[in-house]
N, C-alpha and C positions, 0 to 999 in steps of 0.2 A: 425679912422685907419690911422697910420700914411701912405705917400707916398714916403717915404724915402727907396731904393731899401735895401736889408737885408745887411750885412757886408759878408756875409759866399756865399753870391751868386756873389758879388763883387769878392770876394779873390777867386772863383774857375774861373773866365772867364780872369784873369788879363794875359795871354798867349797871348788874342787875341787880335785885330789890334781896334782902339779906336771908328771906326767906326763899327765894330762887339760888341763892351763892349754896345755902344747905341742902337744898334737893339733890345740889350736883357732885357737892360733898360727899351726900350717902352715896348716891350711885357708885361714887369713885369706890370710896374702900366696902360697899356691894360686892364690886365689879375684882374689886382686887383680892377681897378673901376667896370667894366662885375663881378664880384662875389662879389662885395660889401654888406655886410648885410644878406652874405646866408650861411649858416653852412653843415656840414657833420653831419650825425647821430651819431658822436663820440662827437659832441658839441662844434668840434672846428671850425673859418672860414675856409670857400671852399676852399679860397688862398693857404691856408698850403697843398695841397696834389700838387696843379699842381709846386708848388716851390720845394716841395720834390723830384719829378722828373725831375724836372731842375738839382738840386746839383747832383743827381745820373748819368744824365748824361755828366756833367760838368768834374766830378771826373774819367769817366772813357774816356774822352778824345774825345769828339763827337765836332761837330763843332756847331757856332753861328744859322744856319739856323736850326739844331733839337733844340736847345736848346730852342729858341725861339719858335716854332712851341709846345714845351712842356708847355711852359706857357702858352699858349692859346690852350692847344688841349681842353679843354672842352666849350668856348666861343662858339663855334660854337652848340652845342645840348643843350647847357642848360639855355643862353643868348639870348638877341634879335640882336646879333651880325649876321651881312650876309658876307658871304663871297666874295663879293666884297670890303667890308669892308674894311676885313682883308687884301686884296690882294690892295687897295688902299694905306693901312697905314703898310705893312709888307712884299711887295713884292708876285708873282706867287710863288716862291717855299716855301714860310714859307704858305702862303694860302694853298699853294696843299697839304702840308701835312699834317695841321691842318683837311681838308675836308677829307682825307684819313682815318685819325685816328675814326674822328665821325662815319667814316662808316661804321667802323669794331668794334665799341665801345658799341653798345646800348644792354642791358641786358634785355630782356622780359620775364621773368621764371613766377612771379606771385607765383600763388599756383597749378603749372602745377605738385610740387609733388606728389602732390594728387590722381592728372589724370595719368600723364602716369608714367612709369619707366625711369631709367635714360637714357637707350640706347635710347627712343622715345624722351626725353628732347634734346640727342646730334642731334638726327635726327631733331627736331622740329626747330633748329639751323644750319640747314645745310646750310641756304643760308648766313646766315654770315660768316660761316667758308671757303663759296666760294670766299666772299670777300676780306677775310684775306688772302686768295691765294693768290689773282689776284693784292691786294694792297702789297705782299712780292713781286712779281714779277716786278710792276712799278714802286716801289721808295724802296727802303730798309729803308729807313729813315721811313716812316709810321708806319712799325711794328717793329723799335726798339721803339720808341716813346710808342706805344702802349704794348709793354713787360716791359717798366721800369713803364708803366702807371698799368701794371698788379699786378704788384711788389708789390708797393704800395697801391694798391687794396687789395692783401691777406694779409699786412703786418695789416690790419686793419680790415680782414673779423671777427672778434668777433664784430662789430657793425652793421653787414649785417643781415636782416632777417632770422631765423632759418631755413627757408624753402628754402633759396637761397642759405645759405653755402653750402652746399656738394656739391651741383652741378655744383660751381661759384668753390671750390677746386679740383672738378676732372675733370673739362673741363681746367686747370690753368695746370695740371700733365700731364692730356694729347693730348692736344694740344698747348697750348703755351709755355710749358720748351723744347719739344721737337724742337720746331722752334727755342727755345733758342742754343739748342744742336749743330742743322744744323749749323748755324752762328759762332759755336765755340765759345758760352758764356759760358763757364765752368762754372763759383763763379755766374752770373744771373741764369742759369737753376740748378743749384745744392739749391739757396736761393727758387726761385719757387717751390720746389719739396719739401722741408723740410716744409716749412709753409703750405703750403697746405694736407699736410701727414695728424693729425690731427683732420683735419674737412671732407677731403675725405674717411677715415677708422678706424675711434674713436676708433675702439676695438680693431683691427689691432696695432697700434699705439701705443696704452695703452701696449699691453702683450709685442710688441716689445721693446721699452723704456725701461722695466723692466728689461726685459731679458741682453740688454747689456749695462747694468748697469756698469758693472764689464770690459769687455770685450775693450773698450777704454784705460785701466789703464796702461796693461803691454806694447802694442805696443809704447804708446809714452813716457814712460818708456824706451824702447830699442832705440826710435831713440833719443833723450837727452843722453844717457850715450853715443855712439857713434858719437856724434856731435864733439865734438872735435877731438875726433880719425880719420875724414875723412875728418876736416881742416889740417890738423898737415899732413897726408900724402901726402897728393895734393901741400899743401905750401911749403912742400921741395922735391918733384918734378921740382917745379918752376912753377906750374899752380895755378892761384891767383883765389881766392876763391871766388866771387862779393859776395855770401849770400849763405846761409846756414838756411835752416828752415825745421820743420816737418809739416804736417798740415792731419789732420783726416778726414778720408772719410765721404762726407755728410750721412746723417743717412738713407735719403731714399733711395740713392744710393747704400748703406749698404746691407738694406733691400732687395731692388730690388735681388743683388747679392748673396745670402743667399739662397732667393728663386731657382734660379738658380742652384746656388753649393749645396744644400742641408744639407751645415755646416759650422760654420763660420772656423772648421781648415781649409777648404780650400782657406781661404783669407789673402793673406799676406802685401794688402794695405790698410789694418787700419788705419793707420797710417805711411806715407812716409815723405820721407826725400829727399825736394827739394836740390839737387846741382846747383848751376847756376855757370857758367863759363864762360871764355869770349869768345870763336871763336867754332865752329863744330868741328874745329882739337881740340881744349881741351876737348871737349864730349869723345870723343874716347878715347885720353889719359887719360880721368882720369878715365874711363873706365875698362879698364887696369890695371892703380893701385890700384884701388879699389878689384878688381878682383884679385892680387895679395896678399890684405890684408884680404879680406873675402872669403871664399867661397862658389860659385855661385850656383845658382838653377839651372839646365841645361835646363830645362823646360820652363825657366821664365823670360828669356832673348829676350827685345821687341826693335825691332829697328825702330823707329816710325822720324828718322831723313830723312833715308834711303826713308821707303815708310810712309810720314806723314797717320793721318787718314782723316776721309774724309770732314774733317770741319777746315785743315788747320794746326791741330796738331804734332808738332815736340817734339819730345823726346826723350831721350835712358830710358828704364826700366829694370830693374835688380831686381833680389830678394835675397837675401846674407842670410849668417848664419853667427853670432856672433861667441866668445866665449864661450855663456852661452847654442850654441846649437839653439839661437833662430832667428826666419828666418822674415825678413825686407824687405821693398823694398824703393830702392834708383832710383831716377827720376833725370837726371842728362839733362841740355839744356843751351843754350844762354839765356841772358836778354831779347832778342827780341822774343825766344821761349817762354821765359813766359809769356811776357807781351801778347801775342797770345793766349794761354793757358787759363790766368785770364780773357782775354774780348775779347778774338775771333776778328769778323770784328771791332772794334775799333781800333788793334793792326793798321790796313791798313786806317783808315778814313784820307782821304782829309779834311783838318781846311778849307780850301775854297772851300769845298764841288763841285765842279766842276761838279762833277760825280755824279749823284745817283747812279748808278750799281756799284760803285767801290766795287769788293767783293775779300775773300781771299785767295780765292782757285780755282783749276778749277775744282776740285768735286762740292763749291758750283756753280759755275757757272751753272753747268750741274744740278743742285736739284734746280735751276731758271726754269733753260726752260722746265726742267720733273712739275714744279707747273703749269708750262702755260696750259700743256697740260690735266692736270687732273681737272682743275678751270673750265676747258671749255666741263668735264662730264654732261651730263643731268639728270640723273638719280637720285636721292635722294640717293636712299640705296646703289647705286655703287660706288658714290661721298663720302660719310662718308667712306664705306666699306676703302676705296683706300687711305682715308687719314689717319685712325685709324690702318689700317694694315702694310701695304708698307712704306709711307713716313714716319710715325712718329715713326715705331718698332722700337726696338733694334737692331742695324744690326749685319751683323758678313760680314767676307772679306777675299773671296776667289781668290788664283789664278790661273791665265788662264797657259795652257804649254806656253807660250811665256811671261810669268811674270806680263801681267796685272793684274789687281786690280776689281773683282767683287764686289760690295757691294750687300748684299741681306739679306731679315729679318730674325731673328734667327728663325731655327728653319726649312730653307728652305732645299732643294734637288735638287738631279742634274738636276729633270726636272725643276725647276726653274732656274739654272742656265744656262738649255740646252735653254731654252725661250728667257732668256735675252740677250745670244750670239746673237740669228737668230729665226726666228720661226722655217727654214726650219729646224735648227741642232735639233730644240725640236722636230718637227714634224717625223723627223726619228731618233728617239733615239733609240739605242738599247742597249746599254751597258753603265757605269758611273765607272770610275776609281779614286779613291784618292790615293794621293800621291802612285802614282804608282800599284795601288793592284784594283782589281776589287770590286766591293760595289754592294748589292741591290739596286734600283734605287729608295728606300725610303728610303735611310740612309738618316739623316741627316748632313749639312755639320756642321763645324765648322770655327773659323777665322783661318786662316792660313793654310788650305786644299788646295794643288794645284789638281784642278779638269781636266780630261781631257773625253770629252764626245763620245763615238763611236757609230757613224749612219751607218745607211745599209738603201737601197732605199725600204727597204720592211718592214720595219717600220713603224709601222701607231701607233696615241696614242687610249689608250685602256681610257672606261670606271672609270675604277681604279684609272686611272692618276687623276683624279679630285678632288679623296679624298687627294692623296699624295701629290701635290703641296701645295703650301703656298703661291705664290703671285698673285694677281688679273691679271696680266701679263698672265702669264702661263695658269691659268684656263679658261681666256678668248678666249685663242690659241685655248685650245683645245675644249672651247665649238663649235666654228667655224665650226672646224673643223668637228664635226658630223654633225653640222648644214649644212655646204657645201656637204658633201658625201650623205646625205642623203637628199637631196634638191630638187630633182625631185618627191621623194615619199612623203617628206612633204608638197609637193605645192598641188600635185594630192589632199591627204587627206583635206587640209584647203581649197581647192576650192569645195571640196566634200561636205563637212559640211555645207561652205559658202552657196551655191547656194540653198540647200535644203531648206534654211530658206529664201533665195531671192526669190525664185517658190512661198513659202506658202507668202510673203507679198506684191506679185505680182510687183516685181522687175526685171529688164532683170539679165537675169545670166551674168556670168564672163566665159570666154573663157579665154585658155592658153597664147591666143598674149595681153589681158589685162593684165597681169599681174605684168608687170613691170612700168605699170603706176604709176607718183604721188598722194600721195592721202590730200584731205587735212589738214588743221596745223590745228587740234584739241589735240593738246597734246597729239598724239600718238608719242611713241618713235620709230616708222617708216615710213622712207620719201615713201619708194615705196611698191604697192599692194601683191607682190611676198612675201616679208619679213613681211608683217601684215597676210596675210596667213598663212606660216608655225608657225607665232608664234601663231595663232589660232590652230592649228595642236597640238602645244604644252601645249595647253592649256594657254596658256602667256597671251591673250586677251580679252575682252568678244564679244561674236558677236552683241551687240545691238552698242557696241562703232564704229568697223569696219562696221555698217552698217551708222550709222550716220553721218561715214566720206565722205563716198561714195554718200548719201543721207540727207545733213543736214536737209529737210524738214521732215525727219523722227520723228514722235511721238512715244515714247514708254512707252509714262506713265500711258497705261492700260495693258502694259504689253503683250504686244500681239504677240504668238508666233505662229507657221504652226497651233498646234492645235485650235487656235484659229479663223482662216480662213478659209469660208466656200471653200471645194476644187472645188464644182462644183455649185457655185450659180443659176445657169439658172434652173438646176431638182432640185432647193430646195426650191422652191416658196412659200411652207409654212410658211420658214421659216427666208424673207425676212424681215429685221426689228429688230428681234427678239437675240437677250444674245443667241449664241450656241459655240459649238466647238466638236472637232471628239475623242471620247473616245481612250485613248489608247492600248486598249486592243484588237481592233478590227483593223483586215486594210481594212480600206475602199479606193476598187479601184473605184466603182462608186456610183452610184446614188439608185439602187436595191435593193431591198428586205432589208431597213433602219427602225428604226423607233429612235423616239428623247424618253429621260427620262430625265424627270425635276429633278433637283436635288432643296437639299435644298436652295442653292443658288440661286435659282433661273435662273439657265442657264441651257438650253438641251444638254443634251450630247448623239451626236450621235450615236447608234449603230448599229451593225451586227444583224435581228432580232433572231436569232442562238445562241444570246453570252451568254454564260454562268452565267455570272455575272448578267443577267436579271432571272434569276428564280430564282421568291419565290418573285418578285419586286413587289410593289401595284404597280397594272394591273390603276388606277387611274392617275400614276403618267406618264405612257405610252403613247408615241405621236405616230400614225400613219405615215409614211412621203411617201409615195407610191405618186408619180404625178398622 
């Protein structure tokens, strides 16, 4: 194998400064002697996939420090390469992010299809997905490396084990194009999303392809016959034209929308027709003209310049009607809007990378420090819940009476949006207005809804609310919420239960001033005694866990509950020694008129001599227990 760097990896780095061109060099033949002699399951060498993700991020304009970190992101999990190494012969920051990548990299599925379902497979992965987090939050550089590394991945899942595709396809759909999305990688998450279709929904896939077979035809059809016509107006205007193209909505995207709209007549970006122009004032003007020479959708008119979306996105949107009656939509922005548009945070990378945080918005900014906060959930199913739902959904964008900008998941309501204001505006919600008219407080919103929410102090949230909301936000307010008002009678109840079972294992009971003691780090999801209570109250807990906390010398691997404990040892001298426990069916307050029956089990069980359940008993099987 030669050691000659490729010509096509050469010609994409020739930008950079001659001492960047060699860092990338080493890493190459690094990267190539570490995978020397080992192949991928497609039968071609190792080399070609981490070089594949070099060009791709080369091409879309990333600096020398990912680029390099790309040709050795796999050196570190699959070589006897250390990272000291690395960081000896490549610098801390191509190190850091090499060791970032591995981290959030390793696939362990096996044959877990077998065993669980998929939702248990996303869960079984939860702790990588915390990683992916917490490693998007400290370098941005990690998890592009690792989405172009994805890329690449699906772009070759027909060589992956059959039991690993679907899985390795809808964890690719929905989690990592979504993170492509956040970042404003439009053509990366739109490429994720289509390769991956296929193997995440065979049959899905199959009848859809079919179906819009046809449907591709006339749209890009209508934007070519009108390409000229909307150069030719604009050019004698005097607005110069940089480029002019159509380009078809990715298929899954398609898809997605469909489902939504529940028709594809309701879609009229099938096929759009990029305008690019030179300055925001020719946005508008051509605007205008265009609006002049077509007419407009009233409906369908998106000013995305004005209030970009939330990943950085600038555009004017229009939807026109031809001659022929047929209705289009034209996307009209600056070159700097596109180039944003096509590769999101690339459009803003530093070549001398200076900055890991350097990002391109201040929505992303703020979808940073909301990742810090949800990385650092403990919970398994609240942790997926919050990133499958919230961060990764579809959003929709509502606004406030004073014109800000809510993001929230499709599909949300005013008490989500009354949560995300304040908790206090959710906590006394009484009324939900859109655009101007009063609403059920289960409507659903949509983008473009200015919302304005009316509290009254006498407002408390109901029961009901929990089905209605939509975001882990909201629901979690108002679970609190009963949890807090009802926090006297839940403690009373869960120290009631508690103690009854601390009497019978001869344990000192818990008093109301113990209560807010810490208890210890057994992996209970509560630091203090008050809150492991009521969530015993709520049945959240089990009581051998909360007693073990409080008692780690506790055995309970015979299982041994009140009925199992003699109540009154001293008057049961019989039956000192001896497998008993106190029948249920009887209450025994003392010692009196008892007798034991042997069961098949071989343990006595004590009863009332009265009880019912003993007549017709062989009178053999009957223990006297009188002192």
């Amino acid at each position: 194998m030669s050691k000659r760097v490729p010509k096509k990896l050469l010609e994409s780095i020739l930008n950079f400064s001659l001492e960047d061109q060699e860092l990338i060099k080493k890493a190459y033949i690094f990267a190539l002697e570490k995978h020397r002699g080992v192949f991928r399951k497609s039968g071609e060498p190792y080399i070609n996939h981490p070089l594949r993700v070099s060009y791709n991020l080369a091409r879309d304009q990333y600096g020398p420090n990912t680029i390099a970190a790309s040709l050795l992101h796999d050196t570190l999990e699959d070589t006897d390469t250390t990272l000291r190494e690395l960081s000896d012969s490549f610098g801390d920051t191509v190190a850091k992010i090499v060791d970032g990548v591995t981290k959030v990299s390793a696939i362990r599925i096996f044959e877990k299809n077998k065993i669980f379902s998929d939702d248990k497979m996303f869960l079984a992965r939860v702790d990588n997905y915390r990683k992916i987090l917490l490693a998007t939050v400290n370098d941005l550089r990690i998890i592009i490396v690792k989405l172009y590394d994805r890329l690449d991945n699906i772009e070759t899942i027909r060589f992956m084990p059959a039991e690993k595709q679907k899985f390795y396809a809808r964890e690719t759909m929905e989690i990592f194009a979504p993170i492509a999305e956040r970042l404003g990688m439009g053509v990366l998450k739109g490429k994720l999303e289509d390769l991956s279709f296929p193997y995440a929904y065979p049959a899905e896939y199959k009848k859809f392809k079919e179906e819009i077979k046809e449907i591709y035809k006339n749209p890009q059809k209508t934007v070519e016959k009108v390409k000229p016509q909307i150069k030719n107006i604009l050019e004698d205007s005097g607005i110069k034209v940089i480029d002019l193209f159509g380009r078809a909505k990715h298929l899954y995207s398609l898809y997605k929308k469909i489902q939504i709209k529940g028709s594809i007549k309701s879609i009229f970006d099938i096929c759009a027709l990029r305008v690019i122009v030179p300055s925001i004032e020719d946005c508008y003007r051509a605007l205008g003209i265009i609006h002049g020479k077509f007419s407009p959708h009233p409906n369908r008119i998106h000013d995305y310049i004005a209030r970009p979306k939330f990943n950085g996105y600038q555009s004017i949107h229009t939807t026109v009607k031809n001659d022929d009656d047929q209705l289009f939509e034209i996307q009209i922005r600056t070159p700097e809007m596109q180039t944003q548009a096509e590769y999101g945070l690339a459009a803003h990378w530093d070549y001398k990378e200076k900055s890991s945080r350097n990002v391109s918005s201040k929505s992303t900014t703020k979808w940073l420090k909301e990742l810090e906060k949800i990385s650092e959930i403990h919970d398994d199913d609240q942790l997926l819940g919050k990133i499958k739902e919230e961060l990764f959904s579809d959003q929709i964008f509502i606004f406030t009476p004073k014109g800000d900008i809510i993001d929230l998941p499709v599909e949300s309501t005013g008490i989500d949006f009354a949560f995300r204001i304040h908790t206090k505006i959710g906590s006394h919600l009484s009324g939900v207005k859109v655009n101007g008219r009063m609403v059920p407080i289960n409507t659903q919103l949509k983008t473009g809804d200015s919302v304005e929410i009316i509290t009254s102090v006498k407002a408390v949230p109901t029961r009901d609310w929990l089905k209605i909301a939509k975001t882990s936000q909201a629901r979690q307010h108002i679970r609190n919420y009963f949890r807090n008002t009802q926090y006297d009678f839940l403690l009373a109840k869960g120290m009631g239960i508690f103690n009854k079972l601390l009497g019978a294992l001869k344990y000192p009971l818990i008093k109301k001033d113990d209560s807010l003691q810490k208890i210890g780090d057994l992996k209970l999801p509560y630091k203090t005694l008050d809150k492991a209570l009521i969530a015993l109250a709520e049945n959240n807990i089990s009581q051998t866990k909360l007693v073990k906390a409080l008692h780690p010398e506790f055995d309970n691997s015979e299982k041994r509950t009140a009925k199992e404990h003699v109540r009154d040892s001293t008057s049961l001298k019989a039956l000192k020694g001896i497998r008993h426990s106190f029948a249920g069916c009887c209450k025994i307050k003392d010692s009196k008129n008892l007798v034991g029956y042997l069961t098949k089990e071989h343990i006595i069980k004590i009863h009332r001599k009265d009880c019912k359940r003993l007549a017709g008993a062989d009178p053999r099987r009957i223990i006297d227990l009188q002192p």
